[in-house]
MIDOSE-1310 file (N, C-alpha, C; in nm, 2 decimals, decimal comma, always signed):
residues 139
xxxx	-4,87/-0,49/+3,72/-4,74/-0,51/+3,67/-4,63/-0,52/+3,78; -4,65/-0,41/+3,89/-4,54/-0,45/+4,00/-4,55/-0,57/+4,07; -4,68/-0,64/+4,07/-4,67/-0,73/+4,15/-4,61/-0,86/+4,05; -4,67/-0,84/+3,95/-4,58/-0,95/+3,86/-4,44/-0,95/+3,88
xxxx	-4,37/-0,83/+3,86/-4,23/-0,78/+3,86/-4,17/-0,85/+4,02; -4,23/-0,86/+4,10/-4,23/-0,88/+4,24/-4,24/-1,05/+4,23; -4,34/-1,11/+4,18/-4,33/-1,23/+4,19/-4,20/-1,27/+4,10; -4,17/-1,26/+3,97/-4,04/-1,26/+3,93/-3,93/-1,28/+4,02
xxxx	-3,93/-1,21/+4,03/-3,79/-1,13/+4,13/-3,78/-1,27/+4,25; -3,86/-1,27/+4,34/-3,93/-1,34/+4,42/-3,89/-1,49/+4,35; -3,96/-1,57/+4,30/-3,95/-1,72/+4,26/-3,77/-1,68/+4,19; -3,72/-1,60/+4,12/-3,63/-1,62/+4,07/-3,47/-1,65/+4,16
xxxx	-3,48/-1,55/+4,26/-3,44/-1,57/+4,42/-3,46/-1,69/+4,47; -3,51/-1,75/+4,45/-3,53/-1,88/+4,48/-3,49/-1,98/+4,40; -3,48/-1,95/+4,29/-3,44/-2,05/+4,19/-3,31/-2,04/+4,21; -3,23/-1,94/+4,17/-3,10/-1,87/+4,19/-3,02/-1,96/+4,34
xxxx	-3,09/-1,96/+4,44/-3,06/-1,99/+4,55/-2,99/-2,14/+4,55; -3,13/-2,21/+4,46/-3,11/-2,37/+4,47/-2,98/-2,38/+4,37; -2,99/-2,35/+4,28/-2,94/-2,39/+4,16/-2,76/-2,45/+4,14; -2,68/-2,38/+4,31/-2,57/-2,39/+4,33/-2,53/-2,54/+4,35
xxxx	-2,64/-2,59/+4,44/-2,64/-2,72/+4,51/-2,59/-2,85/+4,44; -2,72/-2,79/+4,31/-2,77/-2,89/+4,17/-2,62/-2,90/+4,08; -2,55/-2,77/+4,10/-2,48/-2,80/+4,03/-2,33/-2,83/+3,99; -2,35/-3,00/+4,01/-2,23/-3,06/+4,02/-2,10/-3,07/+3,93
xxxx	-2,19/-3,09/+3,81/-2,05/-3,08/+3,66/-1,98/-2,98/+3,65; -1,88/-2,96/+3,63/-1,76/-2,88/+3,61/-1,79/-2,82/+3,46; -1,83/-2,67/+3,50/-1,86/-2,58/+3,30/-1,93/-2,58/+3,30; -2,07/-2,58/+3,38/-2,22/-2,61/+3,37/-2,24/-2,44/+3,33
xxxx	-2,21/-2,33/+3,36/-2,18/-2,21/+3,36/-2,10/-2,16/+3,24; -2,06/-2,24/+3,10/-1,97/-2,22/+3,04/-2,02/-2,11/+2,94; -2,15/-2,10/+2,92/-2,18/-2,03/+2,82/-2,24/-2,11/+2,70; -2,24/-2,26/+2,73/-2,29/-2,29/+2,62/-2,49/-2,36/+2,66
xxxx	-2,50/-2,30/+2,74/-2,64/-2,27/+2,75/-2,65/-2,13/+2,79; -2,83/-2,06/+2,73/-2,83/-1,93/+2,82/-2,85/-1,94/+2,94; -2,82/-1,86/+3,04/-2,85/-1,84/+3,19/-2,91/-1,71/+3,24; -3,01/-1,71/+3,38/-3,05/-1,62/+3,39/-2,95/-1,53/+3,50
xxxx	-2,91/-1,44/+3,54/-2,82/-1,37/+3,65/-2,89/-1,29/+3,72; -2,90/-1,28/+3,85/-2,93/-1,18/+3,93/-2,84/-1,09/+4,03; -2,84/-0,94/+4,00/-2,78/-0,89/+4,09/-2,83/-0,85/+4,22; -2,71/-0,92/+4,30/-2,77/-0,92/+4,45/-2,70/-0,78/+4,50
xxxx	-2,63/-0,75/+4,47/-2,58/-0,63/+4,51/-2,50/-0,54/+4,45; -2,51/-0,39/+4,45/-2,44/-0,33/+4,36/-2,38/-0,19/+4,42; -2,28/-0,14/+4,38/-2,20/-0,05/+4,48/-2,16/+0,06/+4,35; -2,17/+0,18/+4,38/-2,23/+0,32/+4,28/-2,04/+0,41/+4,37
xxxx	-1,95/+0,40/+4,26/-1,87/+0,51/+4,33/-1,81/+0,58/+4,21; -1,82/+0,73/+4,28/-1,73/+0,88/+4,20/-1,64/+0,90/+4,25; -1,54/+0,98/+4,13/-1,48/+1,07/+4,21/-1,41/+1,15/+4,30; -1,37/+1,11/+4,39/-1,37/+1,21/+4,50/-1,46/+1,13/+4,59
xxxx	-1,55/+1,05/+4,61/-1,63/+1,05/+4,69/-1,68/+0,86/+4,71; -1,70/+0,86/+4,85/-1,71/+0,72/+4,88/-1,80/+0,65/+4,81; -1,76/+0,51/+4,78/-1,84/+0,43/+4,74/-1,97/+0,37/+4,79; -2,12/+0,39/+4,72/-2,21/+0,38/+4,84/-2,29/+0,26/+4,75
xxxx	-2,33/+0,17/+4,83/-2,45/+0,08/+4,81/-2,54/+0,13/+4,78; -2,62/+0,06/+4,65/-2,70/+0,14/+4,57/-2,77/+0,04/+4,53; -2,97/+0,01/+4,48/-3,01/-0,08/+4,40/-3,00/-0,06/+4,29; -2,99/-0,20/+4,19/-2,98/-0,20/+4,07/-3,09/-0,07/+4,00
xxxx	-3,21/-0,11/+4,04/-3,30/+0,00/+3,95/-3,30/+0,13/+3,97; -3,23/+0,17/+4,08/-3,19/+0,31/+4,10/-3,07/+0,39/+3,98; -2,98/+0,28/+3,96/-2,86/+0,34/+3,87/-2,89/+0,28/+3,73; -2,98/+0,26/+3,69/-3,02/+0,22/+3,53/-2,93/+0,10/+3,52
xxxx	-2,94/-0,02/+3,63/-2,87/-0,13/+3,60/-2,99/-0,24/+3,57; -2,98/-0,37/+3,49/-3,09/-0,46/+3,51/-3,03/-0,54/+3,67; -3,19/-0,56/+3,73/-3,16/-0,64/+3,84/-3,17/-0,83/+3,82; -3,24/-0,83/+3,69/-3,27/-0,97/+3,60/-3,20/-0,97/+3,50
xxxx	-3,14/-1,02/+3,42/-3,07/-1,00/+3,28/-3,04/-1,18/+3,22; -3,05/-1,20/+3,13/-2,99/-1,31/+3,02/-2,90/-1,28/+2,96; -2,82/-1,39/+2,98/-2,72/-1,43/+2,92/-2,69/-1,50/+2,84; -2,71/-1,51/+2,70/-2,65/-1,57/+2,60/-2,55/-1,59/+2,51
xxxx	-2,42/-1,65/+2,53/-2,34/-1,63/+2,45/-2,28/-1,66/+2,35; -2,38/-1,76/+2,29/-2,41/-1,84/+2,17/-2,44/-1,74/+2,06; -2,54/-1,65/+2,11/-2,61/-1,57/+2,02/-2,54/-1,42/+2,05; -2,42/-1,42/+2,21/-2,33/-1,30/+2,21/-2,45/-1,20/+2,23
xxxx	-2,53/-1,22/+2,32/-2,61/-1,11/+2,38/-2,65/-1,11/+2,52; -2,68/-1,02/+2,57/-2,73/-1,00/+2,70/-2,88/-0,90/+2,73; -2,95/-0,97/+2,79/-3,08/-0,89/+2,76/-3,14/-0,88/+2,92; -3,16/-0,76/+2,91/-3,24/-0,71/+3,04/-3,38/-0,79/+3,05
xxxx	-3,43/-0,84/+3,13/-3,56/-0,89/+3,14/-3,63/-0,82/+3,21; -3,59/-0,70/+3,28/-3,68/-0,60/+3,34/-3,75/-0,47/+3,20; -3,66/-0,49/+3,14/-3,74/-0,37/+3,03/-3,82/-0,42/+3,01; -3,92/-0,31/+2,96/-4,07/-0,38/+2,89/-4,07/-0,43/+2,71
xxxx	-3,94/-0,42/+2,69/-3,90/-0,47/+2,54/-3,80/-0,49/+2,56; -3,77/-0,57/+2,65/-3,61/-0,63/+2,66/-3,47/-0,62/+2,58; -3,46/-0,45/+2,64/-3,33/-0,43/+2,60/-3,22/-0,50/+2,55; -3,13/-0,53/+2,48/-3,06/-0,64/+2,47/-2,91/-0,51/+2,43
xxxx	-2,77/-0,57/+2,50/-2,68/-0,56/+2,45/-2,57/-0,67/+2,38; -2,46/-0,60/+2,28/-2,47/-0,75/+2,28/-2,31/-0,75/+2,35; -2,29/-0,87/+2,38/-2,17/-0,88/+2,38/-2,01/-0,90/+2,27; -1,93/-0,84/+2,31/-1,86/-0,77/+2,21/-1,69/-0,87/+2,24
xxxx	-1,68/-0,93/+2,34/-1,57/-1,01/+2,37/-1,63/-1,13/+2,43; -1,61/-1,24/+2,44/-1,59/-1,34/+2,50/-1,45/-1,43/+2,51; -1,42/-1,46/+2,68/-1,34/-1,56/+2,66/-1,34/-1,60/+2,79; -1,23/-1,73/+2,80/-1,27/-1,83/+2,92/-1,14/-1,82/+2,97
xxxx	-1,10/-1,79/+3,10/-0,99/-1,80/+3,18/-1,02/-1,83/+3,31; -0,91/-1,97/+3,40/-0,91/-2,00/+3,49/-1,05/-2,02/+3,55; -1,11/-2,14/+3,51/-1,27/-2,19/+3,50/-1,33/-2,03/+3,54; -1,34/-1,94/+3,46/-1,42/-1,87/+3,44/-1,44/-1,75/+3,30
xxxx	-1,57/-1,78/+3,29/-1,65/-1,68/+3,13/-1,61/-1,52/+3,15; -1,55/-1,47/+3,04/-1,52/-1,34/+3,12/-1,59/-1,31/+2,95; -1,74/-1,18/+3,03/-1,80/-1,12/+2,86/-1,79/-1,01/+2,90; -1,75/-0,92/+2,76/-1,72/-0,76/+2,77/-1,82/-0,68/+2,64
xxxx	-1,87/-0,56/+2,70/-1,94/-0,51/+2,63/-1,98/-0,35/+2,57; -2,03/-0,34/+2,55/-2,07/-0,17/+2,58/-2,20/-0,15/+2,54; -2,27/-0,05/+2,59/-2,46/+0,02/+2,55/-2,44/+0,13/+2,61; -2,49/+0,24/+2,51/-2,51/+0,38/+2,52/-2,34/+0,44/+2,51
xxxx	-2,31/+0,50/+2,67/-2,22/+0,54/+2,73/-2,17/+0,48/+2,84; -2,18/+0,39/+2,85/-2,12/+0,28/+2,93/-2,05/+0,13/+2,89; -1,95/+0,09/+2,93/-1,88/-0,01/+2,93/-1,93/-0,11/+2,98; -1,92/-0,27/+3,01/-2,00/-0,34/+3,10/-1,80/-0,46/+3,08
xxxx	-1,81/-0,58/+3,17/-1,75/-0,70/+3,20/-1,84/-0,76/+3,32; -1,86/-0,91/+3,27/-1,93/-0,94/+3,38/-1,85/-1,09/+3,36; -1,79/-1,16/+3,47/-1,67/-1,26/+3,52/-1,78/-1,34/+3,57; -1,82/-1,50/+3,51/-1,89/-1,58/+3,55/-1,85/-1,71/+3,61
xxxx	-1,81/-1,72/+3,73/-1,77/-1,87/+3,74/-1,83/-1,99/+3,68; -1,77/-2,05/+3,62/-1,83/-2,21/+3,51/-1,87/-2,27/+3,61; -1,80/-2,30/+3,77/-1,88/-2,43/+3,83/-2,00/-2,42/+3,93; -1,97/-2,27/+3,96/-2,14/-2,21/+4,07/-2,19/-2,14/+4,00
xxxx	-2,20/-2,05/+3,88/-2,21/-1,97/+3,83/-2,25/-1,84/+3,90; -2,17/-1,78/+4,09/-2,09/-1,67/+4,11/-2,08/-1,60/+3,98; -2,14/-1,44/+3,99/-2,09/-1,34/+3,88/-2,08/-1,21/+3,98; -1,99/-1,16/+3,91/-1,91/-1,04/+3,93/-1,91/-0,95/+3,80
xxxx	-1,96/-0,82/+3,81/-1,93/-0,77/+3,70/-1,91/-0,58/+3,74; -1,86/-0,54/+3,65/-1,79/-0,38/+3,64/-1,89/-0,30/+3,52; -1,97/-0,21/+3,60/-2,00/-0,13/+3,50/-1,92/+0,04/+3,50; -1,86/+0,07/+3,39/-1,81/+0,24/+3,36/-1,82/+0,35/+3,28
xxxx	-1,86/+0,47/+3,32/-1,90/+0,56/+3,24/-1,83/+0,67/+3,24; -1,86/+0,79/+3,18/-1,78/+0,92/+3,25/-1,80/+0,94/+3,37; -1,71/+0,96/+3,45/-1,71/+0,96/+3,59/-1,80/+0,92/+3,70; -1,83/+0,79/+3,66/-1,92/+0,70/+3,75/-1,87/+0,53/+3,76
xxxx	-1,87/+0,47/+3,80/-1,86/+0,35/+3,79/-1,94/+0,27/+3,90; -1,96/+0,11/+3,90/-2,01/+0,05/+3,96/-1,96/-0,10/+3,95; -1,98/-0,16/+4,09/-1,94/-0,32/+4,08/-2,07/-0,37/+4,09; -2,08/-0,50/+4,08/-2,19/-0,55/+4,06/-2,17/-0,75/+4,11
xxxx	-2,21/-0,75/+4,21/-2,23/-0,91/+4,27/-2,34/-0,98/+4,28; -2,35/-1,13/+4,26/-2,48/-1,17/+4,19/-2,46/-1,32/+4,17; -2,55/-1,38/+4,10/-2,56/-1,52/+4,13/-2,64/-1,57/+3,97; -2,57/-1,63/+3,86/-2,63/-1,67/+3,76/-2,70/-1,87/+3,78
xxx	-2,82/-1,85/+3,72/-2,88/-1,97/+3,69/-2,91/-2,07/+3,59; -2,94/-2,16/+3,58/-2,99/-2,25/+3,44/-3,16/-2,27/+3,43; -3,17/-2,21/+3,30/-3,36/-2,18/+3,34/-3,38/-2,34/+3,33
């Protein structure tokens, strides 16, 4: 299973990579197809205390996740039953998807640019929070 998880990860990095180049239309990113997202990097800060670089599967973030906002959900593709939350806001400002949410004890926003699909997103809890940078695709 890890090495499947590894090839995932792996071809999807790759996909993610190209997919900028391909994409010429303006809103290709709009939400009106699902997309897949990967976080490339994620930053874990408390408190009192500096902000530290952190992997996604260290702080119970997905490092794979879909995005659909047609159906107003977001679903981890790393669970082994693909957690799904759903999304609770949508709206489009200054060519970009901004979705807002919540699961469990945490809050989520993830800010998608429509024409690279560039994502940016904020996760918050009681006294934890985290940023989250990343790169969405068209499967």
């Amino acid at each position: 299973m890890k090495i499947s998880l590894a090839m995932l990860v792996v071809v999807s990095a790759v996909f993610l990579s190209i997919v900028p180049r391909q994409a010429g239309a303006a809103g290709k990113y709009d939400g009106s197809v699902p997309m897949i997202c990967s976080a490339s990097a994620v930053t874990e800060c408390e408190p009192g205390r500096r902000c530290q670089p952190r992997k996604a599967e260290h702080v119970n973030l997905p490092e794979l996740f879909r995005v659909d906002a047609k159906a107003m959900k977001v679903r981890n593709l790393e669970a082994e039953k693909g957690r799904e939350s759903p999304i609770r806001n949508l709206d489009h400002a200054n060519g970009a998807m901004v979705l807002q949410g919540a699961d469990a004890d945490r809050g989520w926003t993830v800010v998608i640019h429509e024409e690279t699909g560039r994502m940016s997103a904020t996760v918050s809890a009681d006294g934890e929070g985290f940023v989250v940078f990343g790169q969405c695709g068209l499967p």
